[in-house]
N, C-alpha and C positions, 0 to 999 in steps of 0.2 A: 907482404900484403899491406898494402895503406889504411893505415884505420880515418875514423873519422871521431873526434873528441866527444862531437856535441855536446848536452847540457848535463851539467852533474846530477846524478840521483837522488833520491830521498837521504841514500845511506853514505852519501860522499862519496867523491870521486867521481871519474869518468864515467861516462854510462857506455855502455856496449857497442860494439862497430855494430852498423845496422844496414842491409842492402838500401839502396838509394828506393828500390821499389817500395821497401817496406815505411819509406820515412817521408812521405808525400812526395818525391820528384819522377817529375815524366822522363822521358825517355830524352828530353830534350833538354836534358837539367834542370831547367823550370818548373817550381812548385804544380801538383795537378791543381787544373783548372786554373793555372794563368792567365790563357786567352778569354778565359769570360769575365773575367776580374773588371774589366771594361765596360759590362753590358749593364743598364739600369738597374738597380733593386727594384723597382715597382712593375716590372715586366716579369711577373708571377706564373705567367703563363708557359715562359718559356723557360724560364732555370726556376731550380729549387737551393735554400740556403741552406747548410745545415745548423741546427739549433745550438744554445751556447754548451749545454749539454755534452756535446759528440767534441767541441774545442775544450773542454773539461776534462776529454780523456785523453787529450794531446793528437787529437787527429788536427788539430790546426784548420783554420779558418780560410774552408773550401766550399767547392759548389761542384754540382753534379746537373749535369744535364736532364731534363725531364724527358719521360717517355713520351713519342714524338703522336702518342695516342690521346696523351693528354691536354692537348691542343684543342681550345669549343670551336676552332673553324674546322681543325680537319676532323675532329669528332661528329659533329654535324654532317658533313659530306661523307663519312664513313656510314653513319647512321641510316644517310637519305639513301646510299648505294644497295644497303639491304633490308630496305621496307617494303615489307608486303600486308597482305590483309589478314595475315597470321602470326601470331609470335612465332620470332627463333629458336630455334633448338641449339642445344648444348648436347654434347655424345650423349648425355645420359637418358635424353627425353627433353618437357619442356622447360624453355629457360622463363623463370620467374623472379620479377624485380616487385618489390617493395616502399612504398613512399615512406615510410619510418627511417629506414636505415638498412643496411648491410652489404648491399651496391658499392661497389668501387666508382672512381670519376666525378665527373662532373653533372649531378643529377638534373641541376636546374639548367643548365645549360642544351641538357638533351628533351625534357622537358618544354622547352622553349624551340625547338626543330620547328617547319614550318612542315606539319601536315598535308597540305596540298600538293607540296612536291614531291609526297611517297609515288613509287611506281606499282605496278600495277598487280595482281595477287599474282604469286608464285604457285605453279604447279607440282607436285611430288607430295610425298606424305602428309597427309593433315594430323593425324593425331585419332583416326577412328576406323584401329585398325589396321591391316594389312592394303587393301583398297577401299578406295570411295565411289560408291555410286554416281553413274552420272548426274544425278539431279543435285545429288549434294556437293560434290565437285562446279556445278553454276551455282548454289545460294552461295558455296564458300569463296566464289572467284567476284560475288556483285558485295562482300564485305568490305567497311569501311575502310580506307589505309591506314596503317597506325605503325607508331615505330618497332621497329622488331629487334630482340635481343642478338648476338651473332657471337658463334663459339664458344659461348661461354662468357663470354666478357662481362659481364654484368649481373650474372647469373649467380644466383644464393646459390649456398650448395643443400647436399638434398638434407638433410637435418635443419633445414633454415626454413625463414620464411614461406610461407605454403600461398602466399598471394601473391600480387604482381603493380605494378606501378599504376596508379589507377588515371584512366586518364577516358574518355568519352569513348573507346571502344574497347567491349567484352572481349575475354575469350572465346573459341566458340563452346565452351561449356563453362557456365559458369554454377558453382555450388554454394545454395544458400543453407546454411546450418541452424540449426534450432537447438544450442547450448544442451537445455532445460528439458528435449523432450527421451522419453524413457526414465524418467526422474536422474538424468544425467549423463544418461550411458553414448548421446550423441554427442556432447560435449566432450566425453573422454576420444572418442572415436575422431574428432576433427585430424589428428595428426598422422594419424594409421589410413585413413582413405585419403588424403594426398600422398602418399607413400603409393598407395595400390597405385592412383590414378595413373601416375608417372611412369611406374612399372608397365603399366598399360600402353605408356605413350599418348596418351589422352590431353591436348592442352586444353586447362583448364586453371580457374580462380575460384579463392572460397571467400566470400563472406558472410558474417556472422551475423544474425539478427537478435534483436533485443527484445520483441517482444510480437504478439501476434500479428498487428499492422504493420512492421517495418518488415517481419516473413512478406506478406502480402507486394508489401511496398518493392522491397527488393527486388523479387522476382519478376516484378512488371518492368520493374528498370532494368535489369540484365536484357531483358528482351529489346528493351526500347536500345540497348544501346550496342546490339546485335547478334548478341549471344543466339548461336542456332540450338540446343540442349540445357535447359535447366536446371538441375540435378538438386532435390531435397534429401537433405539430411536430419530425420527426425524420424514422426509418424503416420499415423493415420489421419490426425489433426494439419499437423505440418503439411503434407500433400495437399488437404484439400485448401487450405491458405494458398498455396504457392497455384493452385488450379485456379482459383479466382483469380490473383494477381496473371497469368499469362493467357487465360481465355478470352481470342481475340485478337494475339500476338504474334500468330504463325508459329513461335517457339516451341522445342517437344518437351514433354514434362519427363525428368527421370528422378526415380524413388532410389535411396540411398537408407536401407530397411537401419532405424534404430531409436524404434519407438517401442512402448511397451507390448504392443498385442501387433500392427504391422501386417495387417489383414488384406491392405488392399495390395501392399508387396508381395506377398504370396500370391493376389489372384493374376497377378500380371507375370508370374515367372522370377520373380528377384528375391523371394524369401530370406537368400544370404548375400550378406555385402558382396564375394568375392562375385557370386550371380551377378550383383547387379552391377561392379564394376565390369564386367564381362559385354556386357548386354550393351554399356553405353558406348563401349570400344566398339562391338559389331553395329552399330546406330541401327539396331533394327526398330524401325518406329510405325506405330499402326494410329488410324485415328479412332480413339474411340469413344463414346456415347459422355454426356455430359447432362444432369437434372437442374435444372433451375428450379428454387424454393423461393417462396413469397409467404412470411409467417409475419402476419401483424406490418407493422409496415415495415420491417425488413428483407430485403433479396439478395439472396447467397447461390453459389452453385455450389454440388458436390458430385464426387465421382465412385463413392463405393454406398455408403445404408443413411439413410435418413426412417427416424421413428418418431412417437409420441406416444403418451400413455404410460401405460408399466416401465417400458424400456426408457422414457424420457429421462423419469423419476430415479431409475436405478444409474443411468449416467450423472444424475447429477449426485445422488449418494454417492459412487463412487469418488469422484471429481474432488469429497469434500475427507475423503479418507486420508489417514500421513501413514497409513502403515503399509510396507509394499508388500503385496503376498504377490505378485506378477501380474499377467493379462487374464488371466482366468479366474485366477484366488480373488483379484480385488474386484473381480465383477460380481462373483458367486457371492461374494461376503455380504456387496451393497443390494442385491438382489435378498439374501435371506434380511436384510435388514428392512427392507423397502417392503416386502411380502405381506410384513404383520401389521402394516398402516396402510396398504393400499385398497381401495375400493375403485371400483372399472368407473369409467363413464361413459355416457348415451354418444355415441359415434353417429356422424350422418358423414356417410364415405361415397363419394361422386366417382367411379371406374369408367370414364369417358362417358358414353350416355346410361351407363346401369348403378342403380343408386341400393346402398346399402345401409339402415338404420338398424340401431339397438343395443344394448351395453356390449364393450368389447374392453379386452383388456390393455391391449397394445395396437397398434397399427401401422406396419414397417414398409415401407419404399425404399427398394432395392436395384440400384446399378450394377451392383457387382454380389459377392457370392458368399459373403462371411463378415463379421465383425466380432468386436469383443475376446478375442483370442482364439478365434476359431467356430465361433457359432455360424454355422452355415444355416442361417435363417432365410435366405432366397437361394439354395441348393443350385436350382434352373437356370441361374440368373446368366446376361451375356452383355460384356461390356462393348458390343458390338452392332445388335439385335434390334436397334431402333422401340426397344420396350423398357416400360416399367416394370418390374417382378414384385406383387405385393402379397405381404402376408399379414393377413389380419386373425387374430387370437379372439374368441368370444369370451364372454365371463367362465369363467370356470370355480369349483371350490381352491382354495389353496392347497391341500391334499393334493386333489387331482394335477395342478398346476405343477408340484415336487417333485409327483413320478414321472410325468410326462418330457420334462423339463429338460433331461441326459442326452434327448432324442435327438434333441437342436446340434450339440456337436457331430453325429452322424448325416445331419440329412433327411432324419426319418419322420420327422414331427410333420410334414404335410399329409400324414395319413393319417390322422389323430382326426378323431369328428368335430375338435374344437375350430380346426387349423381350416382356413380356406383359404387358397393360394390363386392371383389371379394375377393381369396382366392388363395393361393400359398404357396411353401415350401422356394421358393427362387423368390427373386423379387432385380431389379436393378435400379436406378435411374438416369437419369441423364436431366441436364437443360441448356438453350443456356445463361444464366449468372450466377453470383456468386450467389448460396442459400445453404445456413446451413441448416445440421439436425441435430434435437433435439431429446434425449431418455430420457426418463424420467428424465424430465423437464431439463438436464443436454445439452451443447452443445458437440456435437462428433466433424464438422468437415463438409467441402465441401463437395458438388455433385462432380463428382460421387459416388454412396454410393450403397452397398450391402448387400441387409437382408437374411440371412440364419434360419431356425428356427433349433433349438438342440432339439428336445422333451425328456423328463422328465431328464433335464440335472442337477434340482437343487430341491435339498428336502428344501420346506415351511413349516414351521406350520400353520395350517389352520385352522377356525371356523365350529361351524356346519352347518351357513348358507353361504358358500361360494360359490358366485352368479357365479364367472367364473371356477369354479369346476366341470365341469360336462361334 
């Protein structure tokens, strides 16, 4: 057998016969990568060098051909061949790219694709579900073209990034998050509900807001920029933010329960995550009733209890507490704390044309069926029904007010001789001193205040057991 001497070792002497494969020579006795030894160095595109590093280890000072994907022209043409009006899939679900980092290729180059040339939306699975209804099957076929991921290629894996490359067109779900609301517990939750979603098959994007108007803000831009579902991650607050930012935007609203009390999740059927992950996969969406408030010179709308009086007073004692006893301990708490300094004031309450004066203690306008972690204070209520449900409380002693009090979590307090429960399209408020109303759990603004109801002014996704659906 012929040796070959080559170069002496560290330790002196001949170094090892070594096969020609192992020692850089092709097959043609020529060093690998001879033939491109030829080709420009600034033609980056097409070979790659390797670093002084890898000639450090005695691989010797070669070139390897680039993968023929890494090409911005035929990247681009690969790009443009499978753009549709929905993101790619990867086997596992949807594929999700990020503008930070963790993307392979050539970002800006894909990036830079010319939009107009995408073709036309792709038919088969969208992501909601087993089948798509025909009507949602046409909003999903008239969405904007945008680049789409394909097998994987560019796709985080699932432990990675939970967003997607941001560029003028949504997912069709997009998830706005509210860090902060449940005193945290939605913020811990951001990485576990993209997990679910996926599992679902559900393509979608999360973004995170920073504070009550950019909730707001966001949510009107996912709409504006086509998102067909909007899915909140937070509260009963968060909702009703994310309700104002899409009323008006054809968008449906979906609740993502992880707020402290989460009342109005419950009356729509989603009281638990895996519910309401469920609920967006099947798109079952209803329209339903929506209150416009005019408190002082502010206009908000909301979708589950708007109050003032007692109840104003105790949201905002609450609101001002650091110790968390949950949805019920920290209302009981700021309620017993608010009791021993309250005194009612002179109500003049307008129920469409029948007018109501005289000290009252609270006075609730009700869309939906519960607040505060379960106080079903408008029992009746239907998010559905084209009505107001109001319950107005008269003075009472504070004794009487204690015992009475238990009743509200059953239901039962409309049979109470204090309690008169009534019903209107449009109701006005107003009181002989300063008192705040509150809509879902958020402050509007002084008396005087005006409730209008909008009926089916905003598409929800809903559960199947959706208690104020009916």
């Amino acid at each position: 057998m012929e040796g070959d001497p080559g170069a002496a070792d560290h330790r002196g002497g001949p170094a090892p016969w070594r096969h020609p494969a192992h020692r850089g020579v092709g097959r043609d006795g020529r060093p690998h990568g001879a033939h491109l030894r030829a080709a420009p160095e600034d033609e980056a595109g097409d070979t790659h060098r390797l670093g002084e590093g890898a000639q450090n280890r005695g691989q010797g000072d070669r070139y390897v051909r680039s993968r023929r994907d890494d090409h911005p022209a035929r990247l681009r043409r690969r790009c443009l061949r499978c753009a549709h009006g929905i993101e790619g899939r990867d086997r596992r679900g949807a594929a999700s790219l990020r503008a930070s980092g963790g993307a392979r290729g050539p970002r800006a180059e894909l990036a830079a694709a010319p939009l107009e040339a995408a073709g036309g939306a792709r038919e088969g699975r969208l992501g909601f579900g087993r089948h798509v209804a025909p009507r949602w099957l046409e909003q999903v076929r008239g969405h904007a073209p945008g680049v789409a991921t394909r097998s994987g290629r560019f796709a985080e894996r699932r432990n990675g990034s939970l967003g997607r490359l941001r560029m003028s067109v949504a997912a069709p779900v997009v998830v706005i998050a509210n860090p902060s609301a449940g005193r945290g517990k939605a913020g811990r939750r951001i990485g576990r509900i993209g997990e679910q979603l996926h599992r679902a098959g559900v393509d979608h994007e999360i973004r995170v807001s920073t504070s009550a108007e950019d909730l707001e803000r966001r949510a009107r831009e996912a709409a504006d920029e086509g998102a067909k579902v909007v899915a909140v991650l937070g509260g009963d607050g968060s909702v009703g933010l994310a309700a104002n930012g899409l009323l008006g935007s054809g968008a449906a609203l979906a609740v993502l329960p992880s707020g402290t009390a989460d009342d109005f999740a419950a009356s729509i059927g989603v009281r638990k995550l895996d519910a309401a992950v469920r609920a967006i996969a099947d798109a079952n969406i209803v329209q339903i009733d929506v209150v416009r408030v005019d408190a002082g010179a502010t206009r908000r709308h909301y979708v589950a209890i708007a109050g003032c009086g007692f109840d104003s007073e105790v949201n905002e004692a609450a609101n001002a507490m650091r110790i968390n006893l949950g949805a019920t301990g920290t209302y009981v708490a700021a309620l017993v704390r608010t009791l021993s300094r309250f005194t009612p004031a002179a109500f003049r309450i307008e129920l469409d044309d029948e007018v109501i004066e005289g000290p009252h203690m609270l006075v609730i306008v009700g869309n939906s069926i519960s607040y505060g972690g379960g106080m079903k204070v408008t029992p009746d209520a239907s998010l559905v029904d084209g009505w107001l449900d109001v319950c107005l409380l008269r003075e009472m002693s504070k004794g009487a007010f204690i015992r009475a009090f238990p009743k509200v979590f059953r239901g039962t307090h409309v049979s109470h001789p204090a309690v008169r429960m009534a019903r209107a399209t449009r109701v006005r408020v107003e009181a002989d001193r300063r008192v705040m109303v509150y809509a879902d759990g958020e402050r509007v603004g002084p008396a005087p205040a005006l409730f209008e109801i909008l009926p089916g002014a905003l598409p929800v996704v809903v559960g199947p057991n959706a208690k104020a659906v009916r």
